[in-house]
C-alpha positions in Angstrom: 0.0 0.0 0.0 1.5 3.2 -0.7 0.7 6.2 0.9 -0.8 9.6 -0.4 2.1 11.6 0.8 4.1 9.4 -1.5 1.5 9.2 -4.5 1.8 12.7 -4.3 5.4 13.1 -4.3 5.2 10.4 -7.3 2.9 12.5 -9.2 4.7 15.6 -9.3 7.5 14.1 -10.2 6.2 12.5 -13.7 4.1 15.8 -14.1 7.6 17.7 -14.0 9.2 15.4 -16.2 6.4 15.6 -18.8 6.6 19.5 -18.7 10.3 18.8 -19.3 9.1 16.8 -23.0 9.2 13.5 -21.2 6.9 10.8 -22.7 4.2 9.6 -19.7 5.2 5.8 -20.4 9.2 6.1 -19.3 8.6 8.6 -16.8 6.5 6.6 -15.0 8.9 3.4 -15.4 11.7 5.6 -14.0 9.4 5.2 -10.7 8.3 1.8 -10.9 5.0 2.2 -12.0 2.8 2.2 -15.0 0.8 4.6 -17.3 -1.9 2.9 -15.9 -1.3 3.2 -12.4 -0.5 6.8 -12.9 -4.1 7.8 -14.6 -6.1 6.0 -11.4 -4.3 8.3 -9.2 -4.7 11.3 -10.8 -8.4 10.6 -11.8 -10.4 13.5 -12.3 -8.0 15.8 -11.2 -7.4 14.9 -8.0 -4.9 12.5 -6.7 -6.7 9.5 -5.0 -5.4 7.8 -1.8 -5.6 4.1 -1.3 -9.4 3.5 -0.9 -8.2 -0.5 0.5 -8.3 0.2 4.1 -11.7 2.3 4.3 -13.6 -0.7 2.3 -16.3 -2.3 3.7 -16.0 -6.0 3.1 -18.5 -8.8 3.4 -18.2 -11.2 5.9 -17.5 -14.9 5.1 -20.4 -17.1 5.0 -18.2 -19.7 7.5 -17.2 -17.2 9.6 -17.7 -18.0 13.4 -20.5 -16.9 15.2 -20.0 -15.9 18.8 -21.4 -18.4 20.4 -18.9 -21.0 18.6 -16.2 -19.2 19.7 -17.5 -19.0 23.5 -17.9 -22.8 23.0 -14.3 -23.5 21.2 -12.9 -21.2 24.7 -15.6 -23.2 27.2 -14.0 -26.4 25.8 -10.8 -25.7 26.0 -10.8 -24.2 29.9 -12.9 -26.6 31.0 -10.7 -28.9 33.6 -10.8 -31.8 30.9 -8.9 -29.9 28.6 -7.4 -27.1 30.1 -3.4 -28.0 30.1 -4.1 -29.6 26.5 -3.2 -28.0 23.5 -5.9 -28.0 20.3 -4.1 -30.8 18.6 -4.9 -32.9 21.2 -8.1 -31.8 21.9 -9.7 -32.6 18.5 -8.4 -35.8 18.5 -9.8 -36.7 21.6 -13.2 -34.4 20.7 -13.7 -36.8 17.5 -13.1 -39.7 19.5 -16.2 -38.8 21.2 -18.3 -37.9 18.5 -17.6 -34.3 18.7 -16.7 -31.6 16.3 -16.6 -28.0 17.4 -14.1 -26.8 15.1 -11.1 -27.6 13.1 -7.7 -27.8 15.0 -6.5 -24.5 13.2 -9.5 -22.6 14.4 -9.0 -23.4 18.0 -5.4 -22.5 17.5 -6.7 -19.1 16.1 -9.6 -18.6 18.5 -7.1 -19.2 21.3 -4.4 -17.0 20.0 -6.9 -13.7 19.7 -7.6 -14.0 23.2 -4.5 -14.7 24.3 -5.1 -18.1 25.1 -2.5 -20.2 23.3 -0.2 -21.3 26.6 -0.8 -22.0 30.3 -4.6 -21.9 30.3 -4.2 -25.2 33.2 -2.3 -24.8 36.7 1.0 -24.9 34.7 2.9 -21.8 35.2 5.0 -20.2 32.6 8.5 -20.0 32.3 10.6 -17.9 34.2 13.3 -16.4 31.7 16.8 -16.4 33.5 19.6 -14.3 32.0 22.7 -15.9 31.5 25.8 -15.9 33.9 28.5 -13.8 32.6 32.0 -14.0 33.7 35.1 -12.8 32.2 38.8 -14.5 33.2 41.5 -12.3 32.0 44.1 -14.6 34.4 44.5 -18.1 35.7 42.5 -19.1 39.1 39.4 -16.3 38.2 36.9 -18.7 37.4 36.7 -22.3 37.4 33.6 -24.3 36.0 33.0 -27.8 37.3 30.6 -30.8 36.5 30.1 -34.4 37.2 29.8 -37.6 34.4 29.5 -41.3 34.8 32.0 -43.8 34.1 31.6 -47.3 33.1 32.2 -50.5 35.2 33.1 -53.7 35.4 29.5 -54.4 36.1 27.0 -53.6 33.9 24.3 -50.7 35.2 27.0 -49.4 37.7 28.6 -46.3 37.3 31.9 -44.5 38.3 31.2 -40.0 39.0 34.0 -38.5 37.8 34.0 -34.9 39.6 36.4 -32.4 37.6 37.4 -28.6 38.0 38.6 -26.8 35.1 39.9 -23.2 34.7 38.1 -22.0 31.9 41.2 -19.2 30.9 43.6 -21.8 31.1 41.5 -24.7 30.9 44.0 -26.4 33.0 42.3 -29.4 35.2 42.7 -27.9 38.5 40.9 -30.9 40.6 39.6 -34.3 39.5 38.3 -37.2 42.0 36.2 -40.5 41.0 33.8 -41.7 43.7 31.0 -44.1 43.7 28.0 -42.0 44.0 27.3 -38.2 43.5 26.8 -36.0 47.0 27.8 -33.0 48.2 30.4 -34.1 50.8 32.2 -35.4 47.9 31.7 -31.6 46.1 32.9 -29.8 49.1 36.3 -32.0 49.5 36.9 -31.7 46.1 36.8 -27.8 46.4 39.0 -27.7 49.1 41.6 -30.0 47.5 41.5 -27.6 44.2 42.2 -24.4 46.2 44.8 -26.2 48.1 46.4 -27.2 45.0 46.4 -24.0 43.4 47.7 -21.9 46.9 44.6 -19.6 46.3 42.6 -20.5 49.7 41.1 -17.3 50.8 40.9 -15.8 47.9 38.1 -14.8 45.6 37.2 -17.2 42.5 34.1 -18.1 40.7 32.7 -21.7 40.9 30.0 -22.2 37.4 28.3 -25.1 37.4 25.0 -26.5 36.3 21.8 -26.9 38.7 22.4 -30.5 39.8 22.0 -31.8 43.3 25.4 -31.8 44.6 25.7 -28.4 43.0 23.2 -26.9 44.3 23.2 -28.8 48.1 22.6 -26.2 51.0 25.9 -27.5 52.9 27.9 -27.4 49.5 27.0 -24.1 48.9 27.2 -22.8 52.8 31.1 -24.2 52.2 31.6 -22.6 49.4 30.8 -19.2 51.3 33.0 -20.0 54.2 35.7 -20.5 52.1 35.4 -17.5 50.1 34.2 -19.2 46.8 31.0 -17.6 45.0 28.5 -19.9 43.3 27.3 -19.4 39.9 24.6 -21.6 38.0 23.8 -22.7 34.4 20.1 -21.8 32.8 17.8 -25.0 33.5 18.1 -27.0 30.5 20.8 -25.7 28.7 23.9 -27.7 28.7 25.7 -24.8 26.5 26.4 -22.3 29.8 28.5 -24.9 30.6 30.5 -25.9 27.7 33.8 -26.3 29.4 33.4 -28.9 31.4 30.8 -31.1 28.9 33.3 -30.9 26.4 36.5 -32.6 27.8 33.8 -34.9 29.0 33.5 -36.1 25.3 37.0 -35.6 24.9 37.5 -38.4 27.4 34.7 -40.5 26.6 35.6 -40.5 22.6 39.2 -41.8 23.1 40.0 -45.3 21.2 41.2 -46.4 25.1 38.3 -45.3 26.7 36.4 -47.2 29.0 
């Protein structure tokens, strides 16, 4: 749709151009349009604006009445329903017997009155901005995580807890223990700073939101020893990417298990 300040614009421009001994046909090429095109809008005279958005259009024939769409929205918040989306509900409609509407119609019903997501008890997600840390030295930030290792015996598994420096990625800490808790966390913690003659002072532990992560007694350690605490997004293995990938390093050797 083009505007009448700019059919305007468009107009005096060809009118100029013809007063000039320009021919109406490549003038009006020179802008894109046709001879055509040119004559609607100046039509007796006057240039026209776009008469589009003013029209008054006839309604569909199957267009929905209102009391479909308050059935299509009683359906779909009623308790049977309510934490379904449409393309289950039709399904399960027509296995019934019933036909309201097509599964496109609820999805368009639903999205006008801003129905589309958590119409049941679920609650939506909570957005979480990412951590953001920058190392510009060794022994600034330190991300951590935990993996399984195979055994001897199949369905038992090896934790293999590791600490990397992520500006060095130098493997400050590594321990392999039976079973994952946070007593295991903390004394792997303690070792690293040890190791690294940094006890006391301040360093970032990242680390995703797993149980021994996240442990009241792990993280009331790393506060006594000076250590702050920061956590992955739920769900998103990629704020931690140190860590998950020398997991594969080690788990994609030829020697490996």
């Amino acid at each position: 749709m083009i505007y009448l300040s700019d059919r305007q614009i468009a107009v005096e421009l060809i009118d100029e151009a013809r007063d000039g001994g320009a021919r109406l046909e490549p003038a009006c090429k020179i802008l894109g349009l046709t001879s055509r095109t040119y004559q609607r809008w100046k039509q007796d005279g006057d240039i026209k604006s776009d008469g589009r958005p003013d029209s008054i259009r006839p309604e569909p024939k199957n267009k929905l009445s209102q009391q479909e769409r308050k059935k299509i929205l009683e359906t779909v918040n009623s308790k049977e329903y309510a934490s379904l989306p449409p393309s289950q509900i039709v399904p399960k409609l027509a296995d019934k017997g019933k036909y309201i509407a097509s599964e496109s119609t609820f999805y368009r019903v639903l999205r006008q009155n801003k129905m589309l997501a958590h119409r049941g008890k679920a609650k939506p997600g909570a957005k979480r901005t990412r951590s953001t840390h920058i190392a510009v030295k060794p022994n600034e930030i330190w991300t951590w995580d935990i993996t399984w290792l195979h055994r001897n015996v199949k369905g038992l598994y090896y934790k293999l807890y590791m600490i990397v420096d992520i500006f060095s990625r130098k493997i400050v800490g590594y321990e392999v223990w039976e079973e994952e808790n946070a007593v295991h966390s903390e004394t792997l913690v303690r070792k690293a700073l040890l190791a690294e003659n940094i006890a006391g002072r301040p360093i970032v532990l990242h680390s995703d939101n797993g149980g021994p992560m996240k442990a009241a007694t792990f993280l009331a350690t790393l506060e006594r020893l000076g250590v702050q605490s920061s956590f992955s997004r739920p769900r998103v293995s990629n704020d931690n990417p140190y860590s998950e990938s020398l997991f594969k390093t080690l788990k994609y050797i030829p020697t490996y298990p």
